[in-house]
N, CA, C and O of each residue as an XYZ file, in Angstrom:
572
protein
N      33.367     -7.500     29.192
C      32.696     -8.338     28.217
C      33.714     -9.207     27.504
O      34.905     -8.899     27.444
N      33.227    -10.248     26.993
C      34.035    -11.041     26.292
C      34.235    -10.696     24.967
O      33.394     -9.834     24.709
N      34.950    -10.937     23.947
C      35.209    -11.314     22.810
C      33.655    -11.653     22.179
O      32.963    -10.930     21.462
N      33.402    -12.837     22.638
C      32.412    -12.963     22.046
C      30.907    -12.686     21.988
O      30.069    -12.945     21.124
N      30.813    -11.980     23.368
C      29.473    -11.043     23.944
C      30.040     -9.821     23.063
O      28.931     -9.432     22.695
N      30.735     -9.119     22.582
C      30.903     -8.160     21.969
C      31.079     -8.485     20.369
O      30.689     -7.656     19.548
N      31.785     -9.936     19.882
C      30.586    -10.042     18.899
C      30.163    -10.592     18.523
O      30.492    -11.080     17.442
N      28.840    -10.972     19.358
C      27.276    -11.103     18.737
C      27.020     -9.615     18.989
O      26.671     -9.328     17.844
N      26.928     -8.266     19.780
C      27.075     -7.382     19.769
C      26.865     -7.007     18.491
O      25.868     -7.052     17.771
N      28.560     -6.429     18.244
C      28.417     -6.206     16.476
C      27.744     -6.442     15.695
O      27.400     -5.653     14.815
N      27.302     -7.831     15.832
C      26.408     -8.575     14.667
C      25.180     -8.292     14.603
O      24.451     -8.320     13.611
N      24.848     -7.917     16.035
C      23.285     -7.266     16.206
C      23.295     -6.053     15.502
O      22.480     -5.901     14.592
N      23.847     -5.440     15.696
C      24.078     -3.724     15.221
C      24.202     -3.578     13.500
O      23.691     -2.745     12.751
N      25.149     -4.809     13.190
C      25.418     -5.088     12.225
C      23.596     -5.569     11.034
O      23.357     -5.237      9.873
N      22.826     -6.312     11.898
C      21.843     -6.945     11.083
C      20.434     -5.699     11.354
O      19.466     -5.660     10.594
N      20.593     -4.767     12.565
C      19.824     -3.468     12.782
C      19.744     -2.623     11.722
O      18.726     -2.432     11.057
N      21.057     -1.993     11.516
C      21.723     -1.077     10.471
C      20.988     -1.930      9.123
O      19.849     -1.564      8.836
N      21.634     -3.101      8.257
C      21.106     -3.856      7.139
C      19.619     -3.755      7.368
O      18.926     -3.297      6.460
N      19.174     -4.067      8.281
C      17.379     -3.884      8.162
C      16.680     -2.529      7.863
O      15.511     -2.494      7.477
N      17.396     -1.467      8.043
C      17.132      0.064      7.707
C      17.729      0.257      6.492
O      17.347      1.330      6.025
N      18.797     -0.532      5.499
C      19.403     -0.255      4.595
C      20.703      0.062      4.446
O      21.272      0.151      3.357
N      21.280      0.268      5.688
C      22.726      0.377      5.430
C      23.410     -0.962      5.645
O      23.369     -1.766      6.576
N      24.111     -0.940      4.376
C      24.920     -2.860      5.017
C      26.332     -2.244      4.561
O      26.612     -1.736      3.476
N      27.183     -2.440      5.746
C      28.249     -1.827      6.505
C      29.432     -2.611      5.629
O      30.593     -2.203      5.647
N      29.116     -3.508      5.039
C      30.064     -4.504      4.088
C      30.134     -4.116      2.611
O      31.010     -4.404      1.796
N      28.846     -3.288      2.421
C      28.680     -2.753      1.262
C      29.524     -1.214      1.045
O      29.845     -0.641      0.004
N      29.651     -0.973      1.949
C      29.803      0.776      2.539
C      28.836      1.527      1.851
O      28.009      1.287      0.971
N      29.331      2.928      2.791
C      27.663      3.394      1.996
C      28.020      4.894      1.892
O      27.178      5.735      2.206
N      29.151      5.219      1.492
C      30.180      6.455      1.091
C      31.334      6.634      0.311
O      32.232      6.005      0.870
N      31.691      7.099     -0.552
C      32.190      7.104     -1.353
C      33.873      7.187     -0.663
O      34.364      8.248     -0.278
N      34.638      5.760     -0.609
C      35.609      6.277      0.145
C      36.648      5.217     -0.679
O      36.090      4.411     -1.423
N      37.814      5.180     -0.607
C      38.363      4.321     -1.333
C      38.609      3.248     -0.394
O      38.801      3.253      0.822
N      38.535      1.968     -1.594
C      38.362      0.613     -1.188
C      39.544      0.049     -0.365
O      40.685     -0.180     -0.768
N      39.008     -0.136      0.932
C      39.474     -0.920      1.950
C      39.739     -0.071      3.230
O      40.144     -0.518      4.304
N      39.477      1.078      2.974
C      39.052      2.400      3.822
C      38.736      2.064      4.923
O      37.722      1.367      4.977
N      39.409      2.385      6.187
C      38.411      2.218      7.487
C      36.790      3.255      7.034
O      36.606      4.239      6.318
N      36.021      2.520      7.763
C      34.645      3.209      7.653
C      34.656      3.329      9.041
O      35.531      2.784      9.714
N      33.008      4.555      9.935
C      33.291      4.673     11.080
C      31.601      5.082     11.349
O      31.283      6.253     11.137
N      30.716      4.266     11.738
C      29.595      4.620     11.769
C      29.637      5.975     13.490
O      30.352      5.764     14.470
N      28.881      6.958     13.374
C      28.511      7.749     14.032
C      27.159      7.947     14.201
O      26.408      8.285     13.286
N      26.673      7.662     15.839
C      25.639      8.095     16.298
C      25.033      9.320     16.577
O      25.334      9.593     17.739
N      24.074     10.517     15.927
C      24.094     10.990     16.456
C      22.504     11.547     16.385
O      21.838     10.945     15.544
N      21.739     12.665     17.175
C      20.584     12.927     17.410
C      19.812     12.819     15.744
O      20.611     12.465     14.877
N      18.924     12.985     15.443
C      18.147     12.208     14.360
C      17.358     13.680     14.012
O      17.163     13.687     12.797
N      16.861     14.859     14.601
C      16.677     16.083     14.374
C      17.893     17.322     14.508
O      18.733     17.128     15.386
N      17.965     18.032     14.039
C      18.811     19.421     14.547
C      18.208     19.889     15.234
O      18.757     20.132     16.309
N      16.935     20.255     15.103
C      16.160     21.210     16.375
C      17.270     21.629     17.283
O      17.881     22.698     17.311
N      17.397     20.578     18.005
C      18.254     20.712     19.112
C      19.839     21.515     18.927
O      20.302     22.614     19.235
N      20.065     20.953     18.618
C      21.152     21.760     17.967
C      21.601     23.179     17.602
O      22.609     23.858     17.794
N      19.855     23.410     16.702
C      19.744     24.957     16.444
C      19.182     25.736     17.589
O      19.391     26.929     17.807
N      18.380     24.849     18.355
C      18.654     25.535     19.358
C      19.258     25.999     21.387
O      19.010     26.648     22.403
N      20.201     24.970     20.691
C      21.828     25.473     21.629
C      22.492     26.555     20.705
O      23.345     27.315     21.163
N      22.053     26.613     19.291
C      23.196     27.742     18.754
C      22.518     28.915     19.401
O      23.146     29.883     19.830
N      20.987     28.773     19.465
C      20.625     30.182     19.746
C      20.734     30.343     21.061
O      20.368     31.453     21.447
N      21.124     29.589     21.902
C      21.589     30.237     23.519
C      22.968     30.784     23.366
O      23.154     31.382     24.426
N      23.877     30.890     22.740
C      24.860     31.390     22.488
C      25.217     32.441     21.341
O      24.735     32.369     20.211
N      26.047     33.352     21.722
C      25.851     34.479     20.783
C      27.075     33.849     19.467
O      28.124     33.205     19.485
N      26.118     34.540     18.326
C      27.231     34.611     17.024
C      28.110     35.560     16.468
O      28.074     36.069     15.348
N      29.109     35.776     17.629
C      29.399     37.170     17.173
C      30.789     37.486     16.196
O      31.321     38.508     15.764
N      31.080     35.898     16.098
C      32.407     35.907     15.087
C      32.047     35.508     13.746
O      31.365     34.547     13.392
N      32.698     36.533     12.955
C      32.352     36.611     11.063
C      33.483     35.766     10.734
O      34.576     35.847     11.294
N      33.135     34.808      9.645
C      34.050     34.003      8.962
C      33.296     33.820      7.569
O      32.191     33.412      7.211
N      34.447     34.326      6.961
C      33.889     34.480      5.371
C      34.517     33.305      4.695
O      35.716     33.038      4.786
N      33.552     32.547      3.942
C      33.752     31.121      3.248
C      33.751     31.302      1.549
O      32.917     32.065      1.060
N      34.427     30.792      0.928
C      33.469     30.433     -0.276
C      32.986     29.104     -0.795
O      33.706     28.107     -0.744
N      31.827     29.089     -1.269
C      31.307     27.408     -1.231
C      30.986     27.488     -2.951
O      30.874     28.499     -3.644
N      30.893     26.173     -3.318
C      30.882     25.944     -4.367
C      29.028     26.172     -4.766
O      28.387     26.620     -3.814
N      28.150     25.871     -6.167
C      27.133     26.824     -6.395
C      26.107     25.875     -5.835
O      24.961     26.302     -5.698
N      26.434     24.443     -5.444
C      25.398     23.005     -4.998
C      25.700     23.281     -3.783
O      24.550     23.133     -3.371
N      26.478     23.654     -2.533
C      26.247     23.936     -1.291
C      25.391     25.206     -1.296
O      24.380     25.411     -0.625
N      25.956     25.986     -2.138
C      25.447     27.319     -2.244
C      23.445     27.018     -2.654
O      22.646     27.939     -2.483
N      23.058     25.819     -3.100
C      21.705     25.959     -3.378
C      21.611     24.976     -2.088
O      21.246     25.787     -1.236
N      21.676     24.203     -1.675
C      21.873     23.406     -0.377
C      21.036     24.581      0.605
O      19.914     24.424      1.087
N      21.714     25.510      0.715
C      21.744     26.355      2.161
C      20.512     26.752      1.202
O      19.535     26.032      1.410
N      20.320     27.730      0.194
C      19.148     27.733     -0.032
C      18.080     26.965      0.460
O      17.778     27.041      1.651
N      17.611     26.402     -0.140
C      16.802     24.921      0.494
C      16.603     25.052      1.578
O      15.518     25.344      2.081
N      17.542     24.871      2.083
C      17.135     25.083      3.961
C      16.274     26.234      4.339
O      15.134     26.253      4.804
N      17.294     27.419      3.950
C      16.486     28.383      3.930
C      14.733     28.692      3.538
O      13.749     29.215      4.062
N      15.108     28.007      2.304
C      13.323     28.089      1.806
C      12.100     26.769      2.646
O      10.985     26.397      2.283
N      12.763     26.458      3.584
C      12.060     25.302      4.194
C      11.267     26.159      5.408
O      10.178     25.963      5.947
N      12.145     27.045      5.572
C      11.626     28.027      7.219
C      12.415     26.975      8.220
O      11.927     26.552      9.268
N      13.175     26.773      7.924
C      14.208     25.834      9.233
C      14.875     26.505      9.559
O      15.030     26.391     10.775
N      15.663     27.526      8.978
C      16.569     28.543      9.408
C      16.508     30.043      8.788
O      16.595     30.099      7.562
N      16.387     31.111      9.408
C      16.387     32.524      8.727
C      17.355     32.690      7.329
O      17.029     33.217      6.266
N      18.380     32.195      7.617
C      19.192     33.013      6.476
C      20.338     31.488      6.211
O      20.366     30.345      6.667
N      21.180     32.291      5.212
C      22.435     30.877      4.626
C      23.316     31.003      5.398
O      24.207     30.166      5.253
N      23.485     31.850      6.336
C      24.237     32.552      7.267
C      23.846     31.400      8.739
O      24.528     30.547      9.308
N      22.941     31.720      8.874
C      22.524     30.401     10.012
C      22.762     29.255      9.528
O      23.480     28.562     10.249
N      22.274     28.584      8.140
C      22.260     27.230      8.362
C      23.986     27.037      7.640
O      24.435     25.919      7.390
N      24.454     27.798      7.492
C      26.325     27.412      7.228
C      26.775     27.015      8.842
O      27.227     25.975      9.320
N      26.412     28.423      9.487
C      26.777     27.956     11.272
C      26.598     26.882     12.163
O      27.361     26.481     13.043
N      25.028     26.295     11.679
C      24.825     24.566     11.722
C      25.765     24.095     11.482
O      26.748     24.053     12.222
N      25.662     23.613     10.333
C      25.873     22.891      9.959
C      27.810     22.789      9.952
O      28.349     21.743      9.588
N      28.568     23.900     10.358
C      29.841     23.602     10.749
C      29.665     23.252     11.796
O      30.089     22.107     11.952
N      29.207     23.696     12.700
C      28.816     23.176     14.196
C      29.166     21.997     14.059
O      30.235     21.534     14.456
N      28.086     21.259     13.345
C      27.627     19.565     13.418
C      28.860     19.250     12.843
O      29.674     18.919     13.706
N      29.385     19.226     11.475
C      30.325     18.854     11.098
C      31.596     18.544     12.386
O      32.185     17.511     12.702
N      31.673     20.055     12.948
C      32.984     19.752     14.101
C      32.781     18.629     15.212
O      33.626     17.903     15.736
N      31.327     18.711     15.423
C      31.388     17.964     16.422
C      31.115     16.122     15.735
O      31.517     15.059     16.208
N      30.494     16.326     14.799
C      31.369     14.446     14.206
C      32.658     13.983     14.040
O      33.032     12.820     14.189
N      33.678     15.458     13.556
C      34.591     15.532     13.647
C      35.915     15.544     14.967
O      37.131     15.430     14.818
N      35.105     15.728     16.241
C      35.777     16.076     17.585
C      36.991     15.026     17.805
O      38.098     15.246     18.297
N      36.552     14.043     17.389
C      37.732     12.841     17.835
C      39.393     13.571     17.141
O      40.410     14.057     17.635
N      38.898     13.290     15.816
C      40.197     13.861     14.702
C      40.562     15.080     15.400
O      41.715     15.025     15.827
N      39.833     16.373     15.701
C      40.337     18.210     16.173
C      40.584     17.140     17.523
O      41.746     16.901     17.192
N      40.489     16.691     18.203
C      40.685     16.440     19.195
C      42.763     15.816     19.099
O      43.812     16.115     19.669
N      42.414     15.083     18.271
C      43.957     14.279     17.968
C      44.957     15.332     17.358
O      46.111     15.405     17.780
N      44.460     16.186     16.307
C      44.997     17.253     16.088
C      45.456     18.769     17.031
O      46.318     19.617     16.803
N      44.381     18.618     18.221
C      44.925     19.756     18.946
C      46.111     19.099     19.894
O      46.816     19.726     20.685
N      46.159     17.565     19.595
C      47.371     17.440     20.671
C      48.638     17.085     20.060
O      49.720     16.998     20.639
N      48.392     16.887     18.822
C      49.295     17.539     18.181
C      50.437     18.912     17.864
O      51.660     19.042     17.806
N      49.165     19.841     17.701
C      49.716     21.147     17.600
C      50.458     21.291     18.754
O      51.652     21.592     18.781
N      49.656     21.046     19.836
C      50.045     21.369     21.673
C      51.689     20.649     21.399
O      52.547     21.314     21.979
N      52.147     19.662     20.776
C      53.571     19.107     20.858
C      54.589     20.002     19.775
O      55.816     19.972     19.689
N      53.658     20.745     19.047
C      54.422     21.834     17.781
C      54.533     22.807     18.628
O      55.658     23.304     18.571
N      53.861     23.287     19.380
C      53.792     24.791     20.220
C      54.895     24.312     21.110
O      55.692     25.188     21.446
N      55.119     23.023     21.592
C      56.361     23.236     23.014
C      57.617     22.732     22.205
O      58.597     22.522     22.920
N      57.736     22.565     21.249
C      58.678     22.282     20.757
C      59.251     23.690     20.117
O      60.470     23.750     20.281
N      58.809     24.633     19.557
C      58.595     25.816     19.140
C      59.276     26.799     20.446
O      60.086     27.707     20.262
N      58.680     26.328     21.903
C      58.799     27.090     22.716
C      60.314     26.429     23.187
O      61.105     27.358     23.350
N      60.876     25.242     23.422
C      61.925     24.986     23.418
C      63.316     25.854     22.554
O      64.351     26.390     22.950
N      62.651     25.632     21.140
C      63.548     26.345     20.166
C      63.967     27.824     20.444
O      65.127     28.217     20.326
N      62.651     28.802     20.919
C      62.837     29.877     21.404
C      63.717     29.985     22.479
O      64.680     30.743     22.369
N      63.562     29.426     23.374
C      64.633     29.072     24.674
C      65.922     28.763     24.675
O      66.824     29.042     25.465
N      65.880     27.766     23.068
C      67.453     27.876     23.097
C      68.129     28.779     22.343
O      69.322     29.015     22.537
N      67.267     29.482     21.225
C      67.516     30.741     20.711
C      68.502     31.593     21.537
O      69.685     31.920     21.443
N      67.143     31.870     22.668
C      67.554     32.995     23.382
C      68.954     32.628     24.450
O      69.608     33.572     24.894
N      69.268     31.413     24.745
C      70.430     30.827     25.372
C      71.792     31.239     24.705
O      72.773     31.787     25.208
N      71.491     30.686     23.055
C      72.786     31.184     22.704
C      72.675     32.397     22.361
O      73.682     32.756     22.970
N      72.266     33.428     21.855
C      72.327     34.976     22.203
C      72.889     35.386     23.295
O      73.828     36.162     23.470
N      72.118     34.694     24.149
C      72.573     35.486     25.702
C      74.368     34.875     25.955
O      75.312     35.632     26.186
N      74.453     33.521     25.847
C      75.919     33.085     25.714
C      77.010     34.438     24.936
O      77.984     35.091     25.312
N      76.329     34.370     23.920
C      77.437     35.397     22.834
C      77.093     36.519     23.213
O      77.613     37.146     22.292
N      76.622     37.295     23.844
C      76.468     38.883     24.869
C      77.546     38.435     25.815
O      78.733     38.702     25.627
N      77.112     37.773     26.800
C      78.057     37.319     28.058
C      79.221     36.881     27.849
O      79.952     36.749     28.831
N      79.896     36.413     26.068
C      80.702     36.465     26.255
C      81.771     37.280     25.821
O      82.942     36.901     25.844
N      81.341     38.563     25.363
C      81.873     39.856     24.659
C      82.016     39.627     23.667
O      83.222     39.861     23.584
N      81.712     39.305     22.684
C      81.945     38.779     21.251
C      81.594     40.307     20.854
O      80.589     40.829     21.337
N      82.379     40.968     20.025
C      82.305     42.508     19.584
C      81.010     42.047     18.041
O      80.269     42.887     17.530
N      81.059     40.995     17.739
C      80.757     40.588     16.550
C      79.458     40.126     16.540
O      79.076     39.561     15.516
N      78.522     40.277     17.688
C      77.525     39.982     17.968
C      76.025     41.582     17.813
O      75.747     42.442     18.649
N      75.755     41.472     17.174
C      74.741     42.175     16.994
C      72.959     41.808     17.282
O      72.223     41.371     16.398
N      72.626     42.032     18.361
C      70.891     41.642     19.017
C      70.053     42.730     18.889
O      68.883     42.657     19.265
């Protein structure tokens, strides 16, 4: 596509969004001024969502503490009959969070992945000079 098939593009998307109420020039989140913004598409119900959680088991405990407005949040949900307990709709709703989030954990796990071999280097040369100062009788060497 060209430059300019991509934007009139934008501009379409751009005057879609403003016709539903979001105007993308205005921003529409509390972020500081001049902030990249980053619109995300994504399904328009959870249904779905909640239920892919329930094809999969929940069998790992992670204890949070949330402040007393998330804490009535999950209520709410709860009292809607959308989800059994605050326990389910916390598990949602990290779910969803991670996966708007995937790009960033995504940039971050390849990150770490360059901390872990660098880490594993260090160990390697650790163990190089140890093994040097064994091999070379150093009485003064203690491993």
């Amino acid at each position: 596509m060209t430059e300019i098939n991509l934007s009139r593009i934008w501009e379409s998307i751009r005057e879609e969004l403003k016709d539903k109420g979001i105007d993308l020039d205005a921003g529409c989140c509390e972020t500081d001024p001049g902030a990249p913004m980053r619109v995300v598409c994504m399904a328009g119900g959870l249904s779905d969502s909640l239920k892919e959680m329930g094809r999969t088991s929940r069998d790992q405990v992670v204890m949070v503490r949330i402040d007393e407005d998330t804490s009535k949040k999950l209520d709410h949900w709860v009292e809607t009959g959308a989800f059994k307990s605050r326990s389910e709709a916390a598990a949602l709703f990290i779910r969803e969070g991670l996966t708007v989030h995937a790009r960033e954990l995504d940039e971050l796990d390849d990150a770490l992945s360059g901390v872990e071999e660098a880490k594993d280097r260090l160990r390697q040369k650790v163990r190089e000079v140890f093994d040097s100062q064994i091999d070379g009788g150093s009485d003064d060497a203690e491993v």
